[in-house]
Backbone as numpy.savetxt, mean C-alpha at the origin, in Angstrom:
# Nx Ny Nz CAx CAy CAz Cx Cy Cz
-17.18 -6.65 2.94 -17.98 -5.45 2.94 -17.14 -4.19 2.94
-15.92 -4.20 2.49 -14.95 -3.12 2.73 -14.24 -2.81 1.48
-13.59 -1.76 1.46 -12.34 -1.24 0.33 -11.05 -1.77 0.91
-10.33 -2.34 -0.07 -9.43 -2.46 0.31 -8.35 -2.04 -0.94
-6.96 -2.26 -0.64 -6.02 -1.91 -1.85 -4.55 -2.68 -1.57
-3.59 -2.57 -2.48 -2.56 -2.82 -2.19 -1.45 -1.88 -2.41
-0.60 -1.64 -1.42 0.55 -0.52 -1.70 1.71 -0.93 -1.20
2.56 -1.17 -1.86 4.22 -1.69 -1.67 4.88 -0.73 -1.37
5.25 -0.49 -0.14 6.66 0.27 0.22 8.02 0.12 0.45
8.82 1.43 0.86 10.31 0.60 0.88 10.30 0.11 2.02
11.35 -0.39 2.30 11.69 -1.64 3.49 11.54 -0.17 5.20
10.52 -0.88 5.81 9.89 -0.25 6.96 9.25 1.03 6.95
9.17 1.09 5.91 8.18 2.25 5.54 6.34 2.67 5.83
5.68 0.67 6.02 4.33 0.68 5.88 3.52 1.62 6.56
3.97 1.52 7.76 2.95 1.99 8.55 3.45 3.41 8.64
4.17 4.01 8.30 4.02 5.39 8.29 3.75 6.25 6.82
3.48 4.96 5.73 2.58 5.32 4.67 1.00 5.32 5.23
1.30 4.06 5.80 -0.81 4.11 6.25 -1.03 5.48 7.38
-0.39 5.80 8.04 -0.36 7.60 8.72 -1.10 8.28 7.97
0.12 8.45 6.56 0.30 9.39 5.79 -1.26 9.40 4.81
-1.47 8.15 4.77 -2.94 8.02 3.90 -4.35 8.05 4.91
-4.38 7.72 6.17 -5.55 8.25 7.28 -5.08 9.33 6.96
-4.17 10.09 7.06 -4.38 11.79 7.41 -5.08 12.57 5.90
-4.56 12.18 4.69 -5.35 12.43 3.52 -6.69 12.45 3.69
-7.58 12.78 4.68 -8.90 12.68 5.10 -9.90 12.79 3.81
-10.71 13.45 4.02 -12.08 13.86 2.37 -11.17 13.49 0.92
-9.89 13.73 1.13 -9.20 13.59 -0.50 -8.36 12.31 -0.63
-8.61 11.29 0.48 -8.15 10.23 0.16 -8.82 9.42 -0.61
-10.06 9.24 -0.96 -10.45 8.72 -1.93 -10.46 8.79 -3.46
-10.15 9.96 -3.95 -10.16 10.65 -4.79 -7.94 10.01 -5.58
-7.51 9.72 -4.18 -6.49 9.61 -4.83 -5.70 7.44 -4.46
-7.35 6.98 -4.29 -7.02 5.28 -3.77 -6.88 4.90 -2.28
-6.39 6.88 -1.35 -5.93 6.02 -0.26 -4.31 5.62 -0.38
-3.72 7.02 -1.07 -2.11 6.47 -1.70 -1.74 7.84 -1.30
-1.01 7.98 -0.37 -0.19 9.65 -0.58 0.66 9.46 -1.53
0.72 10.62 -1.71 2.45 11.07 -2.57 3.19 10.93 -1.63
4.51 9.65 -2.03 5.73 9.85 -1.15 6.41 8.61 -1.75
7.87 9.43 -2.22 8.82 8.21 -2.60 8.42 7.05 -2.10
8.57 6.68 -1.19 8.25 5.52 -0.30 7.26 4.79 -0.87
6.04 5.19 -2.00 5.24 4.38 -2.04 6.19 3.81 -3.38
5.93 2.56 -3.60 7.03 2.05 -4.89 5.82 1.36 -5.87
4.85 0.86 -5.76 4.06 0.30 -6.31 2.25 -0.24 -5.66
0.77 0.43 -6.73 -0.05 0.54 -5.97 -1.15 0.16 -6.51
-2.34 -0.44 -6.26 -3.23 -0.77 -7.09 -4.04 0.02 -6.70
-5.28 0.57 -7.64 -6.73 0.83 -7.14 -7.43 0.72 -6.26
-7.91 1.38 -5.45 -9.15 0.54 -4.16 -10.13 0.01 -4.98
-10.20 -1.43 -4.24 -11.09 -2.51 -5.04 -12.56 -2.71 -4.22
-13.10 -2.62 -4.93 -14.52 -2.74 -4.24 -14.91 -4.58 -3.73
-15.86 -3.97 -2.81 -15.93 -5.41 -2.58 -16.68 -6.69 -3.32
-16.09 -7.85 -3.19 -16.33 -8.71 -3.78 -15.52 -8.64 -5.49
-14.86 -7.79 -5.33 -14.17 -7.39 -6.89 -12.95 -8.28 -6.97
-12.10 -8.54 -7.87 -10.59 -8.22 -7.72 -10.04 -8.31 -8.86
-8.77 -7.31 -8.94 -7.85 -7.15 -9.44 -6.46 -7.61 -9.77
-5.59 -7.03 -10.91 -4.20 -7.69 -10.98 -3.52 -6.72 -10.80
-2.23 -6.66 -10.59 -1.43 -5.46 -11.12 0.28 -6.22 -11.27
0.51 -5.51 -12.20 1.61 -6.56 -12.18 3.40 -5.05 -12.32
4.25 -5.45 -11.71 5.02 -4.85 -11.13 6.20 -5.93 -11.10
7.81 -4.90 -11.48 9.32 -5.75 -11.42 9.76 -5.27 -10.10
9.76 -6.16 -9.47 10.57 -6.75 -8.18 11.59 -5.57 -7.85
11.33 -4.92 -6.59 12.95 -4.30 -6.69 13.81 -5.35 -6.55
15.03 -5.13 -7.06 16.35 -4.92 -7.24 17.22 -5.36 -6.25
16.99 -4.05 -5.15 18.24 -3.97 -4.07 17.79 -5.02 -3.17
18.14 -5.79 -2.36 17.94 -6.91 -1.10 17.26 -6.51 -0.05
16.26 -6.41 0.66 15.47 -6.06 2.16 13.86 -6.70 1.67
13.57 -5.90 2.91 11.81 -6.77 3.29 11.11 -5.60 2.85
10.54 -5.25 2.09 9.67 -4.32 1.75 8.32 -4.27 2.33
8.07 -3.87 3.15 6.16 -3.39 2.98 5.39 -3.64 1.74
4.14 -4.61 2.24 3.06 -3.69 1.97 2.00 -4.06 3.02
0.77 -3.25 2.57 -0.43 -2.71 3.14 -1.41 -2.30 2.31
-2.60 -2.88 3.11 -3.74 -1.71 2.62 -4.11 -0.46 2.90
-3.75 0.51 2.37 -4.20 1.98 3.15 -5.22 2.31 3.02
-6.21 1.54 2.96 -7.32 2.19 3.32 -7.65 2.44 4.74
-8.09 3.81 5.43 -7.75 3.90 6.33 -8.35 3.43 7.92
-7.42 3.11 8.26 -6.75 2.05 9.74 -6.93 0.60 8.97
-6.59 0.16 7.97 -6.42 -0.76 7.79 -4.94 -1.45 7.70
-4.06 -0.30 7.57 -2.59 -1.09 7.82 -2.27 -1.31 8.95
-2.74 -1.10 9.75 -1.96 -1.82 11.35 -2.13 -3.61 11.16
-3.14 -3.82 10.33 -3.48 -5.41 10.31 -3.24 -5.73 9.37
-3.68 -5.26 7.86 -3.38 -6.06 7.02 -2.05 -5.33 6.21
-0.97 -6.47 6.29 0.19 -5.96 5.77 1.40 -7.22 5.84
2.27 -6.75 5.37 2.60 -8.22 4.63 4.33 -7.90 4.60
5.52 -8.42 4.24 6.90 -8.16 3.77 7.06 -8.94 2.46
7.71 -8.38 1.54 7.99 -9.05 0.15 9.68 -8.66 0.59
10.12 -10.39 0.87 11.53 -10.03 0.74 12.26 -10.37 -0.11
13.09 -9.43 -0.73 14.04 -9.47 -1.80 15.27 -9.90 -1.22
15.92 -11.32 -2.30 17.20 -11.47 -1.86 18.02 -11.24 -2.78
19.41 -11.08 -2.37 20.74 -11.00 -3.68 20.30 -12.49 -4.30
């Protein structure tokens, strides 16, 4: 019964992207629920419910645990995840 999304950040970044997207208040929808900020590296649409989506995206590169999350908001304290990259 909810929006949800996906947003990949850099390594320990999540939860102070999901901050950054609760505080986007009235104009977070308008922009997914995604601030502007280096940090975000890769992001899908807010998906409605019962929907879903693909998005397809190249792996960083450099080696660490990257974030992600759903920013829709207070939803990253729970749902969120590490994509770790190795050498």
């Amino acid at each position: 019964d909810m929006l949800h999304n996906f947003v990949l950040c850099t390594p320990g970044q999540g939860q102070a992207i999901g901050a950054l997207a609760l505080n986007l208040g009235v104009a977070g929808a308008a922009k997914n629920y995604v601030p502007d900020s280096p940090e975000v590296l890769y992001h899908s649409a807010v998906i409605q419910p019962g929907a879903s989506d693909t998005i397809y995206f190249i792996a960083p590169t450099t080696p660490g645990d990257y974030d992600f999350i759903c920013s829709f908001p207070g939803h990253a304290m729970v749902m969120k995840g590490i994509l770790r990259v190795q050498p």
